[in-house]
C-alpha positions in Angstrom: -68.4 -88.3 14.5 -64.8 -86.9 16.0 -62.6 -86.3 12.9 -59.6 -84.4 13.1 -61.8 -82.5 9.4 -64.1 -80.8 11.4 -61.5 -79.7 14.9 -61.2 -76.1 13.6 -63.8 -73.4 14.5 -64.5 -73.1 10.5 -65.2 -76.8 10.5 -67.5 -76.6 13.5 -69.3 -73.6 11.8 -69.6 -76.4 8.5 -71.3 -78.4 10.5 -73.2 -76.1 11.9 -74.1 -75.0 8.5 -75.0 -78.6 7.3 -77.6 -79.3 10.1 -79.3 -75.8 9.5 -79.3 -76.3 5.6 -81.0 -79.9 7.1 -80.4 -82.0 3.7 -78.5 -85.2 5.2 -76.3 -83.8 7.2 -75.1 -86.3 8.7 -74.4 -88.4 5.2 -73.0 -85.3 4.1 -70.4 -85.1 7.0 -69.6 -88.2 6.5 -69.3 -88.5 2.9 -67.1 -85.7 3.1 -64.8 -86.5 6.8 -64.0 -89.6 3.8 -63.0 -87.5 0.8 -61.0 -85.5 3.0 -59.1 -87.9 4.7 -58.2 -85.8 7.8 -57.2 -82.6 6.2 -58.7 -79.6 8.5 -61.5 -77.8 7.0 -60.3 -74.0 6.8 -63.3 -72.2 4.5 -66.8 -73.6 3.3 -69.8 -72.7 1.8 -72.8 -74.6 1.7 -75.6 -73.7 -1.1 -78.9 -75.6 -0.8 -81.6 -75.2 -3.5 -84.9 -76.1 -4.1 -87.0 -76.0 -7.6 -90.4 -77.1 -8.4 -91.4 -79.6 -11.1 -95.3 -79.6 -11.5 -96.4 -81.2 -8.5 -92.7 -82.3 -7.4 -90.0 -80.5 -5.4 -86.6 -81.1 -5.7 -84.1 -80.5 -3.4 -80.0 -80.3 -4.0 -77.3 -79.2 -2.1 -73.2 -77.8 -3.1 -70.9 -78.0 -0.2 -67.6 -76.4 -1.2 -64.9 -77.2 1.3 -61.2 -75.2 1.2 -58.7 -77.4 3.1 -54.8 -75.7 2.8 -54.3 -77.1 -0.5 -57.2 -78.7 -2.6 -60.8 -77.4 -2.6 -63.4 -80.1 -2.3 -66.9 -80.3 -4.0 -69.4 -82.0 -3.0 -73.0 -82.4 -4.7 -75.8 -84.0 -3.7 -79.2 -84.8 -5.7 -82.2 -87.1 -4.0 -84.4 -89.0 -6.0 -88.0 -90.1 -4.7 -88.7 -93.7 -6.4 -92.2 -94.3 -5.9 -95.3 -92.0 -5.8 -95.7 -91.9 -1.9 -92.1 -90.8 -1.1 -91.2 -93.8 1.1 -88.5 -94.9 -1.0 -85.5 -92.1 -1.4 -82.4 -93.0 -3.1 -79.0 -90.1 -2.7 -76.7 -89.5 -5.3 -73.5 -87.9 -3.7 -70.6 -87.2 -5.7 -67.2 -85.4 -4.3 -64.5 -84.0 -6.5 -61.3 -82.5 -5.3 -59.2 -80.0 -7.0 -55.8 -78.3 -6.4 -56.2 -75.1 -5.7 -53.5 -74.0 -8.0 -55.5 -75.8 -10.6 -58.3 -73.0 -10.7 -58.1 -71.0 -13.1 -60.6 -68.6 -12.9 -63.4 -67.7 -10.4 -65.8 -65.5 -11.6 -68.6 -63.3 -10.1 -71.2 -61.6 -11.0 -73.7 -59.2 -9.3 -76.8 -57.5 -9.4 -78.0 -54.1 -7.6 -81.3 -53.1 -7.3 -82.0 -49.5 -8.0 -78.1 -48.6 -9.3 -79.0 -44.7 -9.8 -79.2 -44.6 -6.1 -75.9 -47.0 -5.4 -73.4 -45.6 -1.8 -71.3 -47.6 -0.8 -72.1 -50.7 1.4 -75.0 -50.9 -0.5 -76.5 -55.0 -0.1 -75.9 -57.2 -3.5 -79.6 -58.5 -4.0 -78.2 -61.6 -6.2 -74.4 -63.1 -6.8 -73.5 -65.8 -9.3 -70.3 -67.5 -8.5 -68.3 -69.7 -11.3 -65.1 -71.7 -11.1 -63.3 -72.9 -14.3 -60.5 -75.9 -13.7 -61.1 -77.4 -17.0 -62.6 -80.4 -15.1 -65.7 -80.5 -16.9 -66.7 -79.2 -20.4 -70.4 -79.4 -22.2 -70.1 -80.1 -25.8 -73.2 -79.4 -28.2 -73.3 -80.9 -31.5 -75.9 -80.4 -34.1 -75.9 -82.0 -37.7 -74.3 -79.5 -40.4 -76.1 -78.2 -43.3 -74.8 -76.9 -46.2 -76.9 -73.9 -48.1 -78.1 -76.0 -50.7 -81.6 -77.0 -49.5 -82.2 -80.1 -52.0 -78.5 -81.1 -50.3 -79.0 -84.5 -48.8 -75.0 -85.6 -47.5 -73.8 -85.8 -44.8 -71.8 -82.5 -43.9 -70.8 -84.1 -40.4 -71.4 -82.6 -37.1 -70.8 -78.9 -35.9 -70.7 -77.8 -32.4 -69.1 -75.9 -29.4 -67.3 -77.0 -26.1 -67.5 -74.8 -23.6 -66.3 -75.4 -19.8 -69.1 -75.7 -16.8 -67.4 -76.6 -13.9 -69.3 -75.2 -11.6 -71.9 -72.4 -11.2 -73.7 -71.4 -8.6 -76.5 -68.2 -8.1 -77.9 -67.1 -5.1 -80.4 -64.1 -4.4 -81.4 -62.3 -1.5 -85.2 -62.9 -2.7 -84.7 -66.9 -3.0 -82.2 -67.6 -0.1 -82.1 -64.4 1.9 -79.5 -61.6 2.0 -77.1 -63.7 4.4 -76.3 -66.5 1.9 -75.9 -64.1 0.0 -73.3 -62.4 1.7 -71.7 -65.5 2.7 -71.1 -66.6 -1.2 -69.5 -63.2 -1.9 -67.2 -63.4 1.1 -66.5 -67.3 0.4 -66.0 -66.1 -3.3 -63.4 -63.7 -2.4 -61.6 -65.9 0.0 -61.2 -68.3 -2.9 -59.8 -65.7 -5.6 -57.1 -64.9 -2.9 -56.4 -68.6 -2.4 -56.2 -69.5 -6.0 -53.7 -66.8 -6.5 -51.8 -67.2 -3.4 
């Protein structure tokens, strides 16, 4: 597909990055060419991940896409729907956000054997959050009072917290190189928020 998206040298290293992650790429070039109507991609970071449900594996991937104004997210889930795996359904949403709409972008790392930390020193695993108040999780349990033989109804109680988006990677799990990659594409994205 020629799109003017994917002319720069970061969005020929996207696609690059979609065909080695190997999880539709070409529905996932396409899905996004769509979302981003044109606009050149200038920073990305792709983040496929794989867990293990008793005798089933599931596969998802994160693409996050920086174009000069709005970042764009895009998430994709598959879904097996018979025993022998002939019939695969894709759930692929894309949300796009101002970049002057991000709030915060968080990370946090972790060093294996601090007490002998220099410099340069590899991060073994780096968790990456954005907040734009896009999405919150709300959990709501029934209230009690302290009376035990109580029976009313004290209403609900709960907290709402955001979870926009959240993603960890680890040396061990994905290799040292995504690894680097999501602390670089982290950085890149603080300075663009704040630019």
């Amino acid at each position: 597909m020629s799109s003017p998206t994917y002319s720069t040298a970061p969005g020929a290293e996207l696609l690059d990055d979609l065909v080695r992650a190997g999880f539709y790429p070409q529905m996932v070039q396409d899905v996004l060419a769509e979302a981003m109507t044109g606009q050149p991609v200038l920073d990305h970071y792709v983040h496929l991940e794989t867990h293990f449900d008793h005798t089933e594996v599931h596969r998802h991937i994160t693409v996050m896409v920086k174009s000069e104004k709005v970042l764009f997210i895009l998430h994709v889930d598959d879904q097996q729907l018979d025993d022998h795996g002939k019939d695969v359904m894709a759930q692929v949403s894309v949300e796009m956000i101002a970049l002057s709409r991000i709030s915060s972008v968080a990370t946090s790392y972790v060093y294996h054997q601090p007490q002998h930390y220099s410099s340069g020193d590899p991060v073994k695993e780096l968790t990456f959050g954005m907040s734009w108040g896009g999405t919150k999780r709300i959990d709501l349990a029934p209230a009690a009072c302290g009376d035990p033989q109580c029976d009313a109804d004290h209403g609900l109680n709960g907290t709402s917290q955001p979870e926009d988006l959240v993603i960890r990677v680890s040396a061990e799990a994905d290799g040292q190189r995504a690894v680097n990659k999501a602390r670089e594409f982290a950085v890149r994205l603080r300075l663009a928020t704040i630019a």
